[in-house]
C-alpha positions as CSV (number, residue, x, y, z in Angstrom):
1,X,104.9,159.5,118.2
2,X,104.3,157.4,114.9
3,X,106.0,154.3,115.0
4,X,105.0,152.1,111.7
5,X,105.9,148.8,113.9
6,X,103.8,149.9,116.6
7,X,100.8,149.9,113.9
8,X,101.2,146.7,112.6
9,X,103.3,144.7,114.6
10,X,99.8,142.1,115.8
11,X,99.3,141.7,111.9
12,X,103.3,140.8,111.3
13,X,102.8,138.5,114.1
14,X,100.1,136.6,112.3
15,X,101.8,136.1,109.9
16,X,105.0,134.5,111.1
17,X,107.4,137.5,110.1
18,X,109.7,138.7,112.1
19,X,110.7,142.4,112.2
20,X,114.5,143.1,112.1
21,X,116.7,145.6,114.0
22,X,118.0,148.5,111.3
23,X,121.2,148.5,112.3
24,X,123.5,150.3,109.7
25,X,121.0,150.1,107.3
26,X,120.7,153.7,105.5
27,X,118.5,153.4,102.6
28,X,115.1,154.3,103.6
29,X,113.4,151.2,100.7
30,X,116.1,148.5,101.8
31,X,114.2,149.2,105.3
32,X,110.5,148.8,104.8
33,X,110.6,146.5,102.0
34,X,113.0,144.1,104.3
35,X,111.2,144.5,106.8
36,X,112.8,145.8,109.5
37,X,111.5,148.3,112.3
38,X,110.9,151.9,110.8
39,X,110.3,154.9,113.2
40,X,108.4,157.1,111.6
41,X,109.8,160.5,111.2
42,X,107.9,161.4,107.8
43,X,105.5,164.0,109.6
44,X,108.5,166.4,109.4
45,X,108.1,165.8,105.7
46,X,105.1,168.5,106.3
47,X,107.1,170.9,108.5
48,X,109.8,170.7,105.8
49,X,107.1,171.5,102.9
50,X,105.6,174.6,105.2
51,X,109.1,176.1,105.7
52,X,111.9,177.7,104.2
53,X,113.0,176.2,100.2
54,X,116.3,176.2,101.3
55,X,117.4,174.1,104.6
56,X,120.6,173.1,106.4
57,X,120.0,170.6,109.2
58,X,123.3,169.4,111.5
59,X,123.6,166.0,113.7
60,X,126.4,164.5,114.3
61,X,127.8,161.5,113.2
62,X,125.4,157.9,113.1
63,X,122.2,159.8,114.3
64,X,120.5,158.9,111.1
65,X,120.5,161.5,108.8
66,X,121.5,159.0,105.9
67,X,118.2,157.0,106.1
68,X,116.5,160.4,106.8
69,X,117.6,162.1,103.3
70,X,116.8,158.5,102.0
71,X,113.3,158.7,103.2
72,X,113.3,162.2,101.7
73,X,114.3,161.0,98.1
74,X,111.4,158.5,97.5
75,X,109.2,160.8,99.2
76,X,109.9,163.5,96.4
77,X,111.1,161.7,93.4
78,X,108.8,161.5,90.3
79,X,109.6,158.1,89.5
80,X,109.1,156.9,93.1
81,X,105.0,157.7,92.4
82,X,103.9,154.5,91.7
83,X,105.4,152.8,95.3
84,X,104.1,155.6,97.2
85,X,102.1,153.1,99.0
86,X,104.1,150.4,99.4
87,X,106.9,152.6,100.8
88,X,104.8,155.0,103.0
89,X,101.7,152.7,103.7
90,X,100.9,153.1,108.1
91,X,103.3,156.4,108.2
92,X,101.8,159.7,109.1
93,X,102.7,161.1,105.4
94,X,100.6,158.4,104.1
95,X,97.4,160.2,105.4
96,X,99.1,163.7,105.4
97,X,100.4,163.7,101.8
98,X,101.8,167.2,100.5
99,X,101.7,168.8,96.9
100,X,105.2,168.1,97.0
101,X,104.8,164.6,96.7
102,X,106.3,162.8,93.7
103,X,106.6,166.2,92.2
104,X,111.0,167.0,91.9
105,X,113.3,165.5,90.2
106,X,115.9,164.3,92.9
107,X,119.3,165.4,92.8
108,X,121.4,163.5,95.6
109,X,124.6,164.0,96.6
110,X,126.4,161.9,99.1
111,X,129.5,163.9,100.5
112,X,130.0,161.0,103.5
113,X,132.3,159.1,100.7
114,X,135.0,161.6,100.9
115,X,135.9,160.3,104.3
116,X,135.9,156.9,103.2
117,X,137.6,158.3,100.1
118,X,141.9,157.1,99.5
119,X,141.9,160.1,97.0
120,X,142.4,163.6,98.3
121,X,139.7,165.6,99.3
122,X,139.7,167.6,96.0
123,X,139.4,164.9,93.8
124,X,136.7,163.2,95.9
125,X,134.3,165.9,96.1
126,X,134.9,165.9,92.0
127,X,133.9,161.9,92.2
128,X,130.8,162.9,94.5
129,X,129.5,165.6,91.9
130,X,130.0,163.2,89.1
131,X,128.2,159.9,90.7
132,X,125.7,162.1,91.7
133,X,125.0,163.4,88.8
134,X,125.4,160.2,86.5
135,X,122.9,158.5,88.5
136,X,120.7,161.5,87.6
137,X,121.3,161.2,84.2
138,X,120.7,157.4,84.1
139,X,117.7,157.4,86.6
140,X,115.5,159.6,84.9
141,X,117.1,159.1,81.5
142,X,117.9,162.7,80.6
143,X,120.5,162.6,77.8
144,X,123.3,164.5,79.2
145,X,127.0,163.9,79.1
146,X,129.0,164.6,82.1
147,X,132.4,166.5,81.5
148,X,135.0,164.8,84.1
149,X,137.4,166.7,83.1
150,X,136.0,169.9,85.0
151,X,136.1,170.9,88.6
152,X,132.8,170.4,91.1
153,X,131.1,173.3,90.5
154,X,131.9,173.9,86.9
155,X,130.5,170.2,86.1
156,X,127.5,171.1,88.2
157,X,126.8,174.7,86.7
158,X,127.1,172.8,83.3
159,X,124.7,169.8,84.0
160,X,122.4,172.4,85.6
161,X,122.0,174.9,82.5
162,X,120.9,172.1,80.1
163,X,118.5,171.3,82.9
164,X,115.9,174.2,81.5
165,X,114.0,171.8,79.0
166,X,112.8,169.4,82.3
167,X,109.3,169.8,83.0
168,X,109.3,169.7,87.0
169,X,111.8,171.3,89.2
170,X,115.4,169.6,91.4
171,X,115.4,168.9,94.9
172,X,118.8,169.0,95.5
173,X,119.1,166.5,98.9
174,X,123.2,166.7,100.1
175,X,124.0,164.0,102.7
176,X,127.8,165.7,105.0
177,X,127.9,168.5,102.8
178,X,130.3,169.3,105.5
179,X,132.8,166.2,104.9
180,X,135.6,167.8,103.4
181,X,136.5,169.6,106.4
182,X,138.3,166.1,106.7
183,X,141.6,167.8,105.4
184,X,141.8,170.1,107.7
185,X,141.6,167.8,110.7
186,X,144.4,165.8,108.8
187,X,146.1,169.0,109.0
188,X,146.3,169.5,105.3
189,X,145.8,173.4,105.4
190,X,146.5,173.9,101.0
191,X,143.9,170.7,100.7
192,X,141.5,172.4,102.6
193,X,142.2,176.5,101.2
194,X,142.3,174.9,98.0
195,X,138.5,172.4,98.2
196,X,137.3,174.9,100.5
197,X,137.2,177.6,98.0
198,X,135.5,175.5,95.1
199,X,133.0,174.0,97.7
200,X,132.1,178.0,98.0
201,X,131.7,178.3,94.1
202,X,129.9,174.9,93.9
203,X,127.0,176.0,96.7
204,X,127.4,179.4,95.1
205,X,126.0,177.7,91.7
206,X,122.9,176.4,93.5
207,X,122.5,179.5,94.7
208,X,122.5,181.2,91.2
209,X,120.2,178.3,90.1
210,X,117.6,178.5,92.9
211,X,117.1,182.2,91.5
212,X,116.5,180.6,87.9
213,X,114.0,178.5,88.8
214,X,115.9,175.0,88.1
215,X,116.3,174.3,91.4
216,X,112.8,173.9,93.7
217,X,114.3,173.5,97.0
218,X,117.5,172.1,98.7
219,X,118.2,170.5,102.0
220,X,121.4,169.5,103.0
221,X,122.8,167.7,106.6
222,X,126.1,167.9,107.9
223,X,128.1,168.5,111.1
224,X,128.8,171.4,111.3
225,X,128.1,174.8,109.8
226,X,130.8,176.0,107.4
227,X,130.8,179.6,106.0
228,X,130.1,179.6,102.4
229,X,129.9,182.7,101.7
230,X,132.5,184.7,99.0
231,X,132.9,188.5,99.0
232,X,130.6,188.8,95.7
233,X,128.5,186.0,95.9
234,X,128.2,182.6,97.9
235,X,125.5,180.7,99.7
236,X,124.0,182.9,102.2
237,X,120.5,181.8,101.1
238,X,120.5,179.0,103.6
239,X,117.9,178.4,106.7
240,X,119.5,176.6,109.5
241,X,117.0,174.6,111.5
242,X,119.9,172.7,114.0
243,X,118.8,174.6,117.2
244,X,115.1,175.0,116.1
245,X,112.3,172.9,118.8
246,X,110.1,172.1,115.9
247,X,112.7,170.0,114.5
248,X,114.5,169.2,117.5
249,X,113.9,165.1,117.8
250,X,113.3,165.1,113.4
251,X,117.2,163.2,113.6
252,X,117.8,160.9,116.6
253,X,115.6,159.0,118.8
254,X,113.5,160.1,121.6
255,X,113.5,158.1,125.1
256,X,109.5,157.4,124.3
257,X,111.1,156.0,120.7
258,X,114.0,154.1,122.9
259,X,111.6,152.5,125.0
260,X,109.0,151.7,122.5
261,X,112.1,149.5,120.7
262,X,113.2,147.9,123.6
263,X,109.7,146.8,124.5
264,X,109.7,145.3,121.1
265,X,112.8,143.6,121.1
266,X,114.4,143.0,124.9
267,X,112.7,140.5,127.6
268,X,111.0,142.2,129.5
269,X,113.1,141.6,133.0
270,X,115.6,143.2,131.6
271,X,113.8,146.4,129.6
272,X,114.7,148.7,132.6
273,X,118.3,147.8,133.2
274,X,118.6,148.0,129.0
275,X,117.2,151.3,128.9
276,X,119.3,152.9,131.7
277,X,122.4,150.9,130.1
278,X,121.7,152.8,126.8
279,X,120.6,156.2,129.4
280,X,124.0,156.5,130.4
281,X,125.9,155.7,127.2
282,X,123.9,156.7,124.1
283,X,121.8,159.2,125.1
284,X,121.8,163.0,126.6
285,X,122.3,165.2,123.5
286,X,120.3,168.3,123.8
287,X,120.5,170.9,120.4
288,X,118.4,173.3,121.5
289,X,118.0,175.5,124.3
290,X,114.1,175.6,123.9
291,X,113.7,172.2,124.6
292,X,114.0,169.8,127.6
293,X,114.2,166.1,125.7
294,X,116.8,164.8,125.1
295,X,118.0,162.3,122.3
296,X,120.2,159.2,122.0
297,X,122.1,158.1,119.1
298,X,120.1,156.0,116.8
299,X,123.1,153.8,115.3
300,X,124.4,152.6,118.6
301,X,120.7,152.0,120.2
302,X,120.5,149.6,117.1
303,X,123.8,148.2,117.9
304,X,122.7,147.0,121.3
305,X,119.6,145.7,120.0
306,X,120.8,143.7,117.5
307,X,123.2,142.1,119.6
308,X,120.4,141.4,122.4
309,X,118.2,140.0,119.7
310,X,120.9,137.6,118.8
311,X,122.2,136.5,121.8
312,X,118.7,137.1,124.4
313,X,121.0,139.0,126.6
314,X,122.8,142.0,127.4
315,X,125.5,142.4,125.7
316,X,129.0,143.1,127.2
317,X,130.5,145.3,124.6
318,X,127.8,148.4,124.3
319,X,129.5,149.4,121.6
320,X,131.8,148.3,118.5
321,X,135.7,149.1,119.4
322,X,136.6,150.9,116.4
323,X,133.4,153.5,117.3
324,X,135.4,154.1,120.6
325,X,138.4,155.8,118.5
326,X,139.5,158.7,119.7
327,X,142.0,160.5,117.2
328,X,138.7,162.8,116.2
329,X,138.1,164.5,119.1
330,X,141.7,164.9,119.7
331,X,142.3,166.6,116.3
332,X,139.8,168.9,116.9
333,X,140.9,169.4,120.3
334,X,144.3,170.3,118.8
335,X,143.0,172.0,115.9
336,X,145.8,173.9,113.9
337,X,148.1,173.7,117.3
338,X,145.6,176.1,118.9
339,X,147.1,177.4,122.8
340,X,143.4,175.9,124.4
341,X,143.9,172.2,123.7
342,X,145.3,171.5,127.6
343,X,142.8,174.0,129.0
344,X,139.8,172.5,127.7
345,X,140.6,168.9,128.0
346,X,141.2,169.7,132.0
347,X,138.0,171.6,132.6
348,X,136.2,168.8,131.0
349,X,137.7,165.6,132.5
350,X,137.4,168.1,135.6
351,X,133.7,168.8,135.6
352,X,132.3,167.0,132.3
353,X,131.5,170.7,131.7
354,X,133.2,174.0,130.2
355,X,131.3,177.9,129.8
356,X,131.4,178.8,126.0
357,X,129.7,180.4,122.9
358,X,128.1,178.5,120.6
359,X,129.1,179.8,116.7
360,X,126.9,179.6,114.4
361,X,129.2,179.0,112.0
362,X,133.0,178.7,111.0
363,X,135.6,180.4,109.1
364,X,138.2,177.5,109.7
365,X,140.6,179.6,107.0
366,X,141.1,181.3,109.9
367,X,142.8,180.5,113.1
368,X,140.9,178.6,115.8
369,X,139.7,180.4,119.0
370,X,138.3,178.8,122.0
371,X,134.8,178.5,121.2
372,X,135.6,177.4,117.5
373,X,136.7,174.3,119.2
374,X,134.0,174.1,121.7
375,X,131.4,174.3,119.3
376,X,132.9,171.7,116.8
377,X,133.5,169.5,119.6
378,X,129.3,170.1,119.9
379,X,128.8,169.3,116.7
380,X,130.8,166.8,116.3
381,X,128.8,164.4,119.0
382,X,131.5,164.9,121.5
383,X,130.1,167.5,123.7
384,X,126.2,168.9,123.9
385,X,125.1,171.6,125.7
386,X,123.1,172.4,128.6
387,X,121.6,175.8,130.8
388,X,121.8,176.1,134.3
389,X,119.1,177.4,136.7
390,X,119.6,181.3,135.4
391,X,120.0,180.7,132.0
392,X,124.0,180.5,131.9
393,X,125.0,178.6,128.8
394,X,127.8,176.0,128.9
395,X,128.7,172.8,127.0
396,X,128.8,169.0,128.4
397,X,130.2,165.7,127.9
398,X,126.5,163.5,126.8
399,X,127.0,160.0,128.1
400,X,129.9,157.8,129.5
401,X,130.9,156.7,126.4
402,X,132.1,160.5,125.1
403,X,133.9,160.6,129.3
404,X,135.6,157.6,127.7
405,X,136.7,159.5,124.6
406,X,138.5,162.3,126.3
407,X,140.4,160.7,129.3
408,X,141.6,158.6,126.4
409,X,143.1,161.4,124.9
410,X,145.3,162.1,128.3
């Protein structure tokens, strides 16, 4: 475990600084230039570098993949060369530095805005291609004009074929390349037939542009993994590493990594009682069957400790209302009017457990069956899963706060 306070924390203390909790903060150089606790999860930087040039990695929702990507754009970006040290100093990278360092030019795109987005889902995956790529343009000042007027993936198959005259390759980083599946849960089945089949074409370009040479690598997060793939073409290039053990605790915080913040931050009467508090409610998420640890949500163990730190006691609300909200589990429960909805939600209230298959990935242009739910449900944050004694694979509600979730949807 590399923990960048746990290194320097005595000289902090010296000098009369105190360390702040990260809560909600998601840009990797906001965070160690304002100081605030980093846990150090840069030495998958070299697993990342070692493995496959094109990776999809899912979490659910507020288990950190923003500041992760973050992390992962300074790390590679040519510009960023000259603050390698200021941004990395005391992390294992620092001392473990790959030839990939400061070597790509960073394309990131941020597809989490479409569900903050009033526009419809069409016209705010355009707006995430575009800001993504003007920021591009202006960052690394390559003189290129971007043509609005186009869909997604014609504006990116554009921008990328006048990308030949740059000297150094594109890391193409994609934070929820998954978020559009947002109209389908509103039940907007032409939204979704109709962004679903341009987000094909878009990763479809990538895919054509990896072969070319423009693009290096690509890594993408999300929720949940979509099909992207077309009769002809498609993005079946893709290396999922959700369910690998090498990358199991890369996103999301390990109970050593819980503990080691509460040390830091709680009195220490009340450490125990605040790591069994966050035990019960933040924590066991398991993603892969291989291994036995299991995670916690790293946005709401920030939210506890932040509130602690501010009032030097345990807090009465564990977590902020509007995170309690239910009406995402239950349109995924009820996904397209499926006939499991009222079997599901009984076995689970019934046991906090229900036997199902995991899919790999979804055709959601296609009706739902039983384990499509199940497994988006998984995905999603609102179930995990677990093995019994011979092997048997079912899934489980986490933590009290997901029990709360789905007798609210009675």
């Amino acid at each position: 475990m590399f923990l960048r306070f746990a290194l320097n924390i005595y000289i902090m203390s010296l000098e009369g600084l105190m360390k702040k909790i990260p809560y909600e903060i998601s840009d990797y150089k906001d965070l160690i230039l304002g100081n605030y606790y980093y846990i150090d999860k840069t030495k998958y930087l070299e697993k990342l570098d070692d493995d496959n040039d094109t990776l999809i990695y899912l979490r659910p929702g507020k288990f950190g993949k923003s500041l992760f990507t973050s992390m992962m754009f300074y790390y590679y970006d040519l510009n960023s060369k000259d603050s390698f040290e200021s941004l990395f100093k005391d992390t294992y990278i620092y001392n473990n530095p790959t030839p990939s360092k400061n070597n790509y030019y960073v394309l990131k795109l941020d597809f989490s805005k479409i569900k903050e987005s009033s526009k419809n889902v069409y016209d705010s995956f355009n707006d995430c291609v575009v800001a993504g790529i003007r920021f591009f343009c202006e960052y690394y000042d390559f003189d290129y004009q971007v043509d609005e007027t186009k869909n997604a993936n014609m504006i990116l198959l554009f921008f990328l074929s006048d990308c030949f005259k740059l000297e150094n390759k594109i890391y193409i980083i994609i934070d929820d390349y998954d978020a559009y599946i947002k109209s389908l849960l509103e039940e907007d089945e032409q939204s979704f037939e109709s962004i679903s089949s341009m987000a094909k074409a878009f990763y479809a370009v990538i895919k054509e542009y990896i072969g070319l040479g423009v693009i290096g690598r690509f890594f993408a997060t999300g929720n949940c993994r979509l099909d992207l793939t077309t009769m002809t073409s498609g993005f079946n290039i893709a290396w999922e590493l959700t369910a690998d053990p090498r990358y199991h605790d890369m996103i999301g915080l390990t109970s050593d990594e819980v503990q080691t913040l509460i040390k830091e931050v709680v009195f220490e009467k009340d450490q125990e009682k605040v790591y069994q508090l966050m035990l019960e409610n933040y924590g066991g998420y398991l993603f892969s069957k291989r291994v036995e640890e299991k995670l916690f949500n790293a946005d709401l163990v920030m939210y506890l400790l932040i509130n602690y730190e501010k009032f030097k006691e345990i807090p009465k609300e564990i977590i902020e209302k509007n995170r309690t909200n239910c009406d995402e589990a239950k349109k995924i429960i009820e996904l397209k009017h499926n006939p499991y909805s009222k079997e599901l939600l009984e076995k689970i209230l019934l046991n906090d457990q229900v036997s199902g298959t995991l899919k790999s990935f979804f055709i959601l242009e296609l009706d739902c069956d039983r384990n499509d739910i199940l497994s988006l449900l998984y995905y999603f944050g609102y179930l995990t899963i677990e093995t019994d004694e011979y092997g048997d694979y079912y899934f489980k509600i986490p933590n009290r706060i997901m029990k709360e979730i789905f007798e609210n949807i009675k």
